[in-house]
C-alpha positions as CSV (number, residue, x, y, z in Angstrom):
1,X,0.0,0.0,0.0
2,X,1.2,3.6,-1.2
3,X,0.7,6.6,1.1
4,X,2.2,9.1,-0.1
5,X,1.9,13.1,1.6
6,X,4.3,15.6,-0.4
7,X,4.5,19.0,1.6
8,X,6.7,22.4,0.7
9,X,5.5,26.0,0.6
10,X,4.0,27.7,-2.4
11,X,6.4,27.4,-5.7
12,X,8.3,24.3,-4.2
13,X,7.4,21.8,-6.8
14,X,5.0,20.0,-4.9
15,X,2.2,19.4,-8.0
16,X,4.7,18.9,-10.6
17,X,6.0,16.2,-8.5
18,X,2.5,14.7,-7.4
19,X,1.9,14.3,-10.9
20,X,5.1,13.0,-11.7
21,X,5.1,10.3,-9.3
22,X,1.2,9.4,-9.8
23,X,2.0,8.3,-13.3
24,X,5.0,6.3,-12.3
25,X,3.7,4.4,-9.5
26,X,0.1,4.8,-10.9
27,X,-1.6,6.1,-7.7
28,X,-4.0,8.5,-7.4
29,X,-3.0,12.0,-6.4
30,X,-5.1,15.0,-4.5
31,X,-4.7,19.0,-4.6
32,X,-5.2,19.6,-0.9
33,X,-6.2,23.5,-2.2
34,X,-9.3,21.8,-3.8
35,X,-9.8,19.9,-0.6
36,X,-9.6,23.2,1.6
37,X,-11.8,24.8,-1.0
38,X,-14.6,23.5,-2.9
39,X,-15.3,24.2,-6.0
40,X,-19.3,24.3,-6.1
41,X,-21.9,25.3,-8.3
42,X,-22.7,28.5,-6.3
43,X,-18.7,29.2,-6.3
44,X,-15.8,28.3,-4.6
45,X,-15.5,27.8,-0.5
46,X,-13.8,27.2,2.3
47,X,-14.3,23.9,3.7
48,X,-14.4,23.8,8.0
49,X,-11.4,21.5,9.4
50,X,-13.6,18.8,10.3
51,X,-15.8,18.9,6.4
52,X,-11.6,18.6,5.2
53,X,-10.4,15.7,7.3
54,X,-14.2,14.1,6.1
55,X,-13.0,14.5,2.8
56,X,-9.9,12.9,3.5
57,X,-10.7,10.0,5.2
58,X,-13.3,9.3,2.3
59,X,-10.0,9.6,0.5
60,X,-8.5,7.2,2.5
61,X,-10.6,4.3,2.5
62,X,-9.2,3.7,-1.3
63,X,-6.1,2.6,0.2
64,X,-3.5,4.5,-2.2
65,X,-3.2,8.3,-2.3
66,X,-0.6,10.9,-2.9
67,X,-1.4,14.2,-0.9
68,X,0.4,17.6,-2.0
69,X,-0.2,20.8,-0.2
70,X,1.5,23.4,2.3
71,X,1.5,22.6,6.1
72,X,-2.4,23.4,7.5
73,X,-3.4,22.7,10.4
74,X,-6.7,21.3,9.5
75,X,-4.9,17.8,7.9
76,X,-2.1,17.3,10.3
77,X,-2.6,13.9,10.3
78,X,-1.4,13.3,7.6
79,X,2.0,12.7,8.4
80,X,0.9,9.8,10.6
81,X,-1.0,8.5,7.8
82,X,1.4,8.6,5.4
83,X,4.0,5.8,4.4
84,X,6.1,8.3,2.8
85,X,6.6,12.3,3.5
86,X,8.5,14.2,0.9
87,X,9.8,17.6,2.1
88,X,10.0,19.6,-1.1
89,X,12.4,22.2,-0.3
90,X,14.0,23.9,-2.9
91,X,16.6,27.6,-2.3
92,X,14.4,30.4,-1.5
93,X,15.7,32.5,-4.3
94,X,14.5,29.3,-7.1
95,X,11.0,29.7,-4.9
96,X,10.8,33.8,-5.2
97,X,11.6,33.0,-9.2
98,X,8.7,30.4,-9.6
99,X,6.5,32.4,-8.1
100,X,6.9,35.3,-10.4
101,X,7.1,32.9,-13.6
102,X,4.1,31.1,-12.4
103,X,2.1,34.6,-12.1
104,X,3.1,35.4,-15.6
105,X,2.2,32.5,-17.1
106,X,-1.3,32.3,-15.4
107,X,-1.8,36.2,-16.6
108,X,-0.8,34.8,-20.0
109,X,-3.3,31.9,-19.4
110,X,-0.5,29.5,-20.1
111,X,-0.7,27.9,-16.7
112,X,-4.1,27.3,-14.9
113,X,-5.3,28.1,-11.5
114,X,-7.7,27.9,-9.2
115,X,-7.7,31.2,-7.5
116,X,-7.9,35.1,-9.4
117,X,-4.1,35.5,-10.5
118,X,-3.8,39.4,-9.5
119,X,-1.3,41.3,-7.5
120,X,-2.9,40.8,-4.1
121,X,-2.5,37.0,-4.8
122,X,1.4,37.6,-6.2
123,X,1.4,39.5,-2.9
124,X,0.3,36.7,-0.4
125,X,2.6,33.9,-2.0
126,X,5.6,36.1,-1.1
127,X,4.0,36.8,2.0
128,X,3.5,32.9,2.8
129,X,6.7,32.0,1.7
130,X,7.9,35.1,3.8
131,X,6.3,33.2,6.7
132,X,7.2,29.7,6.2
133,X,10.9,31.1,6.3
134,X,10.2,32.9,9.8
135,X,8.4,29.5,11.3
136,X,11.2,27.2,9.7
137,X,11.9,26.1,12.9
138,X,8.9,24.7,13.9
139,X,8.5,23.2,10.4
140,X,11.7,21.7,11.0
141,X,11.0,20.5,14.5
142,X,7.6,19.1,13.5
143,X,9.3,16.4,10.5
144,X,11.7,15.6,13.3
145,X,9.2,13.3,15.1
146,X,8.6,11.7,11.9
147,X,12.3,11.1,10.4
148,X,11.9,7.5,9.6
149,X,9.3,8.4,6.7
150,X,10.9,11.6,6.1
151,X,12.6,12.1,2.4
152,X,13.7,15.7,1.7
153,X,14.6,16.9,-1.9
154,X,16.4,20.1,-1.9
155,X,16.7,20.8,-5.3
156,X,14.9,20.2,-8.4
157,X,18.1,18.1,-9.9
158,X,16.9,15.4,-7.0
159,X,13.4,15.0,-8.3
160,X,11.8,12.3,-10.8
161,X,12.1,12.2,-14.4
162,X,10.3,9.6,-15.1
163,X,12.4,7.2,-12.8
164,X,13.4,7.9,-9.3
165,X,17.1,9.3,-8.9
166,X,19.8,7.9,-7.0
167,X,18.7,10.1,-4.2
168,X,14.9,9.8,-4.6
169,X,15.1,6.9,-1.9
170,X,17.2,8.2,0.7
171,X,15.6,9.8,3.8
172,X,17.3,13.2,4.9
């Protein structure tokens, strides 16, 4: 059985990844965004902690999942569910780049998204990633208790292409 939960912060990889790794080990993958916020026919909102973790367990009765999404509170357990956590956690200054490009690109309409690509949003994910960096710590001491499941990929030359890398397996 596959359990899979890939976390980073916003422009870390995390999706392309998910995606990646869903097709190789043919296991179905989840957004967490579209589990915190529900796309309905009256419009998109915010699902209460308990309607999330409702949707997850739903989720989990399949047996096989791959999770991606930035540390919430609302799914935090997660990491105990998970065979596997992958820590995607590339420089800062790559993250700050991606999340310029990825703006561009969805202004374009090159890249989809689920959200309104304006400045206020451009703002936020610098602001979030802005946060993540001040709360490291606690990030850091949080994987700590799980270390045995614990893979972390520093830079995007470690991820999958199709087949895992040398250093795909190793936990960090």
């Amino acid at each position: 059985m596959k359990k899979i939960f890939i976390i980073g912060i916003v422009a870390s990889g995390k999706t392309t990844l998910a995606k990646r790794l869903s097709q190789i080990i043919n296991v179905p993958w989840y957004e967490l965004d579209s589990i915190v916020h529900s796309n309905t026919p009256m419009g998109r909102y915010k699902r209460t902690a308990e309607e999330q973790l409702n949707v997850i367990m739903e989720i989990d009765k399949k047996g096989t999942w791959i999770f991606e999404g930035t540390d919430r509170d609302s799914y935090q357990c997660l990491y105990e569910m998970a065979d596997t956590v992958i820590f995607l956690d590339p420089p800062l200054w790559k993250r700050k780049i991606r999340i310029f490009i990825r703006f561009i690109k969805q202004k374009l309409g090159i890249e989809k998204c689920h959200y309104k690509p304006d400045f206020t949003m451009l703002k936020l994910m610098y602001k979030w990633t802005k946060d993540f960096e001040q709360s490291r710590k606690d990030f850091e001491a949080k994987l700590t208790r799980y270390n045995e499941k614990v893979i972390r990929l520093r830079d995007s030359g470690s991820r999958i292409d199709g087949v895992p890398r040398s250093d795909f397996g190793q936990k960090k």
